[in-house]
C-alpha positions, 0 to 999 in steps of 0.5 A: 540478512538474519535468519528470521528462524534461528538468528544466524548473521550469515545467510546466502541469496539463492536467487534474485529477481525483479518486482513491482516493475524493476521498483524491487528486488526478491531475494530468495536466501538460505541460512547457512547454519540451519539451512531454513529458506525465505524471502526477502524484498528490497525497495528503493527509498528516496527519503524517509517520510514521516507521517503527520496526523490529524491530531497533529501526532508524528509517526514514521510512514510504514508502508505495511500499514497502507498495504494492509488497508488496502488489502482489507478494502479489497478483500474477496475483490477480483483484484490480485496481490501484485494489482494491489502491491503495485497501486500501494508502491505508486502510491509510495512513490508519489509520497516521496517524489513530492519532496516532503518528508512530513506528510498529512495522514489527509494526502495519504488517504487521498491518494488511496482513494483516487487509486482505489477509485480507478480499479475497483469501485466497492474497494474504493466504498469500503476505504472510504466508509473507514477514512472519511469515518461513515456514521449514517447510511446516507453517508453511503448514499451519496458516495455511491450517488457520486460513483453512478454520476460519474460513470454516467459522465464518463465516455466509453 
C-alpha cells in the first residue's frame, strides 16, 4: 500500500481488525520512510459492477458515491456512522449477490430507499425528494401521506 503522505511503495500494518460485521477488514499502517500513520479498509468484492443510467450511460459502481448520499440524506439524523456503513455494505452486497454485473441507477436507489426507510423516516424523505426529483410540495404531500399511512397499518 502507498503512503497517502509521501508515496513511499513500502508501508508496515500495525494493526488489524474486523468491520461492518467481519464484511471488512481496518488496517491500521505506518510508512516506513517517513513513519506518517493511516488507515485503510479492505472489502470483499464478489464482481465488478457496473452502473447503468437512466440515459442509458455505463459508469462503474462507486460505493463512495452511495455512501455519500446517504450521509447527506442523514445529515444531523440521530443515526451513527457504522449504522450508515452498515445499511450502504447491505446494500452493496445485495447488488452483487444478484448475479448482474450491470445494474439500473432505478434498483440502486430502490434499495436505498427501502433501507432508508427502515431507519429513519426524514433521511428516507429527503433521499427520496432528490431521487424521484421533487418539484412541487405535494410531491412531499404524499410521501409523507404514504408514511403516516403505513405506520398506521402497521402493528406494534
Amino acid at each position: 500500500m502507498r503512503c497517502p503522505f509521501c508515496s513511499e511503495a513500502e508501508t508496515q500494518v500495525k494493526d488489524s481488525r474486523p468491520v461492518e460485521d467481519g464484511t471488512s477488514i481496518r488496517r491500521r499502517r505506518a510508512c516506513s520512510t517517513c513513519g506518517q500513520r493511516f488507515t485503510t479498509v479492505e472489502r470483499v468484492q464478489l464482481r465488478e459492477l457496473t452502473v447503468v443510467k437512466v440515459d442509458g450511460r455505463r459508469a462503474p459502481f462507486d460505493r463512495e458515491k452511495l455512501l455519500r448520499s446517504v450521509r447527506i440524506a442523514l445529515r444531523k439524523r440521530p443515526i451513527s456512522e457504522e449504522q450508515i456503513e452498515q445499511m450502504v455494505s447491505g446494500i452493496v452486497r445485495r447488488l452483487e449477490a444478484s448475479g448482474e454485473s450491470e445494474i439500473a441507477t432505478t434498483l440502486i436507489g430502490k434499495l436505498a430507499m427501502e433501507a432508508l426507510h427502515t431507519i429513519d423516516a426524514v433521511g428516507y424523505v429527503r433521499f427520496a425528494s432528490v431521487y424521484r426529483d421533487f418539484r412541487e410540495t405535494k410531491d412531499f404531500s404524499e410521501i409523507l401521506t404514504s408514511i403516516d399511512d403505513q405506520r398506521k397499518n402497521t402493528p406494534k
